[in-house]
C-alpha positions in Angstrom: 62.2 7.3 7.1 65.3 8.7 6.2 63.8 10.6 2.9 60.6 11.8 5.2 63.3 13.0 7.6 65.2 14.9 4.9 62.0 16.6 3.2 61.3 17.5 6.8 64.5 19.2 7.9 64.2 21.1 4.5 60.5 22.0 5.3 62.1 22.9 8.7 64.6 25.5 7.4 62.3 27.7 6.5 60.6 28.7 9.4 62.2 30.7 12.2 61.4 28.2 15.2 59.0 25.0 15.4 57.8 22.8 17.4 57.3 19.1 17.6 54.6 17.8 19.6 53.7 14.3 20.3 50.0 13.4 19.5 48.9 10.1 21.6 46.8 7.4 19.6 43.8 8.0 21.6 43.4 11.6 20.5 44.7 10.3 17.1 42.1 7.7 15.9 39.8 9.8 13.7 42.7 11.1 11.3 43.6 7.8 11.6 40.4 6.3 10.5 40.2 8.9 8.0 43.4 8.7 6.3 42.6 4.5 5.8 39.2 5.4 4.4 40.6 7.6 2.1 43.2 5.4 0.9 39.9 2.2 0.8 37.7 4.1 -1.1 39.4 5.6 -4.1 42.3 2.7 -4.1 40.3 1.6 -7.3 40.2 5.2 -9.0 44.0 5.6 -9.7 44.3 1.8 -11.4 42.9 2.8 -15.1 41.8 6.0 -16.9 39.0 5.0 -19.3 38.9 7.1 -22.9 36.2 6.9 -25.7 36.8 7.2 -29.1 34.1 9.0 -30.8 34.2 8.0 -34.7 31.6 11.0 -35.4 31.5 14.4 -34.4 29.6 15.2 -31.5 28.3 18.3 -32.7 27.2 20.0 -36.4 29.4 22.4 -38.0 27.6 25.1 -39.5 28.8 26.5 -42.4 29.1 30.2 -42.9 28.3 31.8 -45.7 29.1 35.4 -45.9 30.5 38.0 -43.1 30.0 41.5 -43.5 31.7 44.1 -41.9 29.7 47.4 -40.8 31.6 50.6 -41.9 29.6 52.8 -39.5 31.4 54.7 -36.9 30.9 52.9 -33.4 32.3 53.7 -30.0 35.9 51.8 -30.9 36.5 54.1 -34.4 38.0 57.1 -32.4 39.9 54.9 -30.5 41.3 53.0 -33.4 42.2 56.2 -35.4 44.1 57.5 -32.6 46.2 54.6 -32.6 46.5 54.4 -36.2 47.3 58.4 -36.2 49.2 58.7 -33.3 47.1 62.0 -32.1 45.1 61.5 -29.2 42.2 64.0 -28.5 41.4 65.2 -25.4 
């Protein structure tokens, strides 16, 4: 309790006023229900992390053969020459 304490009067500090306010059981019992069902039904999820090793790829590679670059003019050439020429047309 005294570590919950401590994170709390840290949490505390930065707010300009709080307020703590009793809850009783009675109005409490579906958090409460909630919180143990949480804590039940994924206990068994955070015990082991499976991994498979895959000896083959799971895809093809293709291969490439040739790229080829098109020397036409396109809408990024006067943009690029700018750049490259440092003159900037208007």
């Amino acid at each position: 309790m005294i570590k919950y304490l401590a994170t709390a009067k840290e949490c505390i500090a930065g707010f300009k006023s709080f307020t703590i306010q009793n809850i009783p059981r009675s109005l409490n019992q579906k958090a409460d229900v909630l919180s143990k069902l949480a804590i039940v039904a994924f206990d068994h999820l955070t015990k082991k992390v499976l991994v498979e090793v895959l000896t083959e790829r799971s895809i093809e590679l293709k291969e490439i053969e040739a790229i080829v670059e098109e020397k036409k003019d396109n809408w990024m050439t006067l943009i690029i020459k700018c750049q490259k020429e440092g003159v900037w047309l208007e």
